[in-house]
C-alpha positions in Angstrom: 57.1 25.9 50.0 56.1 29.3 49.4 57.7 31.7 52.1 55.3 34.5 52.4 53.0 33.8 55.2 50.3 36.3 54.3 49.7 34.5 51.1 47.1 31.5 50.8 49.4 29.1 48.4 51.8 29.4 52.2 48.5 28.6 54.3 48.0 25.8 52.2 51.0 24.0 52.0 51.4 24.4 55.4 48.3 22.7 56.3 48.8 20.6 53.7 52.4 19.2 55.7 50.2 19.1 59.4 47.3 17.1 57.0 50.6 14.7 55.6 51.5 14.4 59.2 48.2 13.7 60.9 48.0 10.7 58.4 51.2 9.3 58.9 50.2 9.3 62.8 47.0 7.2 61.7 44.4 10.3 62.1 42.1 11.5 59.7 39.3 14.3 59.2 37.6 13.5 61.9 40.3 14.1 64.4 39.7 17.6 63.6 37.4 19.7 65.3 36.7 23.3 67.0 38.2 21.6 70.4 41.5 21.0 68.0 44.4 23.6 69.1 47.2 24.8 67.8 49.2 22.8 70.4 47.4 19.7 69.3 48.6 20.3 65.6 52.2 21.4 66.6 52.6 17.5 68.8 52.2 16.2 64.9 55.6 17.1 63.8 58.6 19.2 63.5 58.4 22.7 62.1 60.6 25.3 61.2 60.5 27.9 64.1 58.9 30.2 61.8 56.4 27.9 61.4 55.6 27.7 64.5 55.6 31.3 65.1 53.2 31.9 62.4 50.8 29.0 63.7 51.4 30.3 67.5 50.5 34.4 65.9 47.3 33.4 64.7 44.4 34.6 66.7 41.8 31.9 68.1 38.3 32.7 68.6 35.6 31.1 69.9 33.6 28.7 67.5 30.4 31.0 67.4 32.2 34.5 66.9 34.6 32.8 64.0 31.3 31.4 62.1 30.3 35.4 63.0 33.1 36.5 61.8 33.2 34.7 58.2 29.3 35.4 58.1 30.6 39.1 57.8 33.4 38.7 55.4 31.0 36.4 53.2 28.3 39.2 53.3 30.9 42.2 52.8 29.6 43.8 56.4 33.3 43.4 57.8 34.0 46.2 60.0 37.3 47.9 60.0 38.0 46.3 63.6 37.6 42.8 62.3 40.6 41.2 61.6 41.2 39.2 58.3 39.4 35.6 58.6 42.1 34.6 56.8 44.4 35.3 59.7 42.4 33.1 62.6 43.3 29.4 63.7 40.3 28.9 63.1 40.1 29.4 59.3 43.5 27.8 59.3 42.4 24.3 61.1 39.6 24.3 58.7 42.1 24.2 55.6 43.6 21.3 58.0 40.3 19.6 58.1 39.9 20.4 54.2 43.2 18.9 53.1 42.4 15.6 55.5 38.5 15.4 53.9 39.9 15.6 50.4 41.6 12.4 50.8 40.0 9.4 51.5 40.3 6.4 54.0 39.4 3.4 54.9 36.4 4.5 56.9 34.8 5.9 53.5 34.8 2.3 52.6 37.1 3.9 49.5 40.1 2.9 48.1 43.2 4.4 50.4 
């Protein structure tokens, strides 16, 4: 696992080990939404305490101003004040919700 937290291969594999757990616990993709919180993910499993501190450190916004925010980002009208989408829960339960999607289940009437 890569150890620097402000890199995206870090973000990933960490998601990546929640997604692993989520499936071992029987959930899938669509036990992910905006209502998830970091809480919910951190029940899944054991972490490293840095782990957890990173999860714990990133900031959570409100559904609408995260799409907001990512609108901004996307359209290169980020404001100094804005912080990195990058560093939001919410941009990190979406790579959750990405790595969970990407593999299928028996819901998608597809192979396991």
């Amino acid at each position: 696992m890569p150890t620097d937290c402000n890199s995206p291969e870090y973000r990933w594999e960490l998601a990546a080990r929640i997604a692993n757990s989520m499936l071992g616990a029987g959930l899938s993709h669509r036990d992910i939404n905006e209502a998830t919180t970091c809480d919910d993910l951190l029940e899944l499993g054991e972490l490293p305490k840095t782990e957890v501190t990173y999860l714990r450190g990133l900031l959570l916004l409100a559904d609408h101003e995260a799409r907001d925010l990512f609108t901004r980002h996307a359209r290169g009208k980020a404001t100094p004040e804005d912080p990195a989408e990058c560093n939001t829960f919410n941009f990190f339960r979406q790579l959750v919700w990405i790595n969970l999607y990407s593999r299928p289940d028996a819901e998608d009437g597809l192979p396991v």
